[in-house]
C-alpha positions in Angstrom: 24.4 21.7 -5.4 26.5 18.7 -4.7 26.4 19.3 -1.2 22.3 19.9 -1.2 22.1 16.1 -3.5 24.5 14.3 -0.9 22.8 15.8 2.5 19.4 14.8 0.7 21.1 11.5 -0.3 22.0 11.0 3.2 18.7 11.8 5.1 17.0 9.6 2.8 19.1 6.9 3.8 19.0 7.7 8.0 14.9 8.0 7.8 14.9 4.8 5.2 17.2 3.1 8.1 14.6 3.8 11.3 11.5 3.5 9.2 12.9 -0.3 8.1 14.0 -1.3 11.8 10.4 -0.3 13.1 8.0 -1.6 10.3 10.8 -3.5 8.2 10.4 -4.0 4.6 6.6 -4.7 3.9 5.3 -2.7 6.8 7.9 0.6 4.9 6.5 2.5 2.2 8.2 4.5 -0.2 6.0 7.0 0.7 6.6 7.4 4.4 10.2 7.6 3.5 9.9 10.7 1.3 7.8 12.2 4.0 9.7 11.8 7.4 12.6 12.7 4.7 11.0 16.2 3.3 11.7 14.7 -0.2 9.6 13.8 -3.2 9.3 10.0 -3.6 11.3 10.5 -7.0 14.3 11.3 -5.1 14.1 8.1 -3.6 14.3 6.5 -6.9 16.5 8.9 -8.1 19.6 8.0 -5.5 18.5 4.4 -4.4 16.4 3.3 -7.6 14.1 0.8 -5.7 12.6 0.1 -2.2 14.6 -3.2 -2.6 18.1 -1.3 -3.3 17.5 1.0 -0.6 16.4 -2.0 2.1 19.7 -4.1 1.1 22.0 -1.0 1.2 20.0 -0.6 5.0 20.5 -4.4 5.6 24.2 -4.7 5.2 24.7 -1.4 7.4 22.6 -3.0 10.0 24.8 -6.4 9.6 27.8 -4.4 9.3 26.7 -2.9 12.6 25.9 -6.2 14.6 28.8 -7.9 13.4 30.7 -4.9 14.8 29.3 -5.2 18.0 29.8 -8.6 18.4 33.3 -8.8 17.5 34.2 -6.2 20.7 36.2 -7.7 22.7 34.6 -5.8 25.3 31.4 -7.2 24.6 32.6 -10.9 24.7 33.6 -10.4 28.4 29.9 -8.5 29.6 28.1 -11.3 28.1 30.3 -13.9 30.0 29.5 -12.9 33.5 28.5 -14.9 36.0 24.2 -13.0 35.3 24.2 -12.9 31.4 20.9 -11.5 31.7 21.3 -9.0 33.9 21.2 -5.2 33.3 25.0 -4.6 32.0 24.4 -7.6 29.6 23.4 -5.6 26.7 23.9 -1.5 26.9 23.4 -0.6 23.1 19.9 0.2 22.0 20.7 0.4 18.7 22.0 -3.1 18.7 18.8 -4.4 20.2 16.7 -2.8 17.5 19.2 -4.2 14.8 18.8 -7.9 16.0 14.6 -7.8 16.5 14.5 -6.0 13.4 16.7 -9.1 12.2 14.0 -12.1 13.6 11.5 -9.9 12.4 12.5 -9.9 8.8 13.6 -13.8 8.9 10.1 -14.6 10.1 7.9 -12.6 8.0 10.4 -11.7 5.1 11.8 -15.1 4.6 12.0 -15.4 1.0 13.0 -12.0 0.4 15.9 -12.7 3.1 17.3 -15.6 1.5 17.1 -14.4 -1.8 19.1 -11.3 -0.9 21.9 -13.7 0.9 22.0 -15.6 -2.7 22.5 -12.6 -5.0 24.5 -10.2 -2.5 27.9 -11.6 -1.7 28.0 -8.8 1.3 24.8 -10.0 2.8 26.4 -13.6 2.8 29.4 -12.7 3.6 27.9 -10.6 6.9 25.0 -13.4 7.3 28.6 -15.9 7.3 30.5 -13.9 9.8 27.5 -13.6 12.3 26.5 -17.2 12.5 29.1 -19.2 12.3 30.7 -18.6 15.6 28.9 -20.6 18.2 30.4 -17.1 21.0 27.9 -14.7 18.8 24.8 -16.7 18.6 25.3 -17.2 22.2 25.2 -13.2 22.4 22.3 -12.8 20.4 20.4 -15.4 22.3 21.7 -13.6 25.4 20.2 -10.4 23.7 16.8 -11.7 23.0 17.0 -13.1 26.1 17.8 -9.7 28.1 14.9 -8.0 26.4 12.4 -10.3 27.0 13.4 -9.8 31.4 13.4 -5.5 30.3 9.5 -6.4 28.8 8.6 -8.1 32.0 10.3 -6.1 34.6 9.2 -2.9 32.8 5.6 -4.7 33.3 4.9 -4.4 29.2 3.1 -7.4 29.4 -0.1 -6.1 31.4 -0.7 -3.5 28.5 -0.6 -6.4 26.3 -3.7 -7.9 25.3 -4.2 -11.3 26.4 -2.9 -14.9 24.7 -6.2 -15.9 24.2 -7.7 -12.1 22.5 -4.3 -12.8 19.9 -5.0 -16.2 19.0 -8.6 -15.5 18.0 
């Protein structure tokens, strides 16, 4: 039985982790968790005891993550080349989700945000570690940056309405 409640534990937690970097935390519902996870929403409450516990526990994996990345030495030398923006300057999907799902949640979620870098010393701590080395916000701008040229080259903008149509 131990092994059934941690597996469940567990795939609560990896569907709660790709339903918060797509819709992040207001566009997330308890619901669609225990759906996608083949669980009943109590189980969700049951291991993680709130949406909000379950979105910080995914927040500091996701910082954990980024911070990871950053700090590869490897990484520090691709986005130093001569073309930062070119193809090789960012290879990890993953990490591209983590820092749009990252704007995303500062713009929209900003209160949230900050209160949860006031009353979670990890999330500070991570928060901290990311931006206070001029090399990584370099990197995440380069990031941004990179993905921006993949949604033009890739010609995403055509099947995007038009400026005007969004500002209306």
């Amino acid at each position: 039985m131990a092994n059934n409640e941690l597996s469940n534990e567990n795939k609560i937690f990896e569907v709660a982790n790709k339903i918060f970097l797509l819709y992040g935390y207001h566009g997330t519902t308890l619901q669609q968790i225990a759906t996608k996870a083949g669980v009943n929403k109590s189980a969700i409450h049951y291991y993680f005891r709130s949406k909000g516990n379950i979105y910080a526990i995914v927040l500091r994996k996701n910082l954990t993550l980024l911070l990871n990345t950053l700090n590869n030495s490897g990484y520090y030398s691709i986005s130093k080349s001569n073309e930062p923006f070119s193809e090789g300057a960012i290879q990890n999907i993953e990490t591209e989700m983590i820092v749009w799902f990252l704007i995303n949640e500062i713009r929209t979620n900003n209160q949230f945000i900050r209160e949860m870098i006031r009353t979670d010393d990890k999330i500070s701590s991570l928060i901290t570690s990311i931006f206070s080395y001029p090399e990584n916000i370099e990197i995440l701008e380069s990031l941004i940056t990179s993905q921006f040229f993949k949604i033009i080259n890739n010609d995403l903008l055509a099947k995007i309405d038009p400026i005007e149509q969004a500002l209306k």
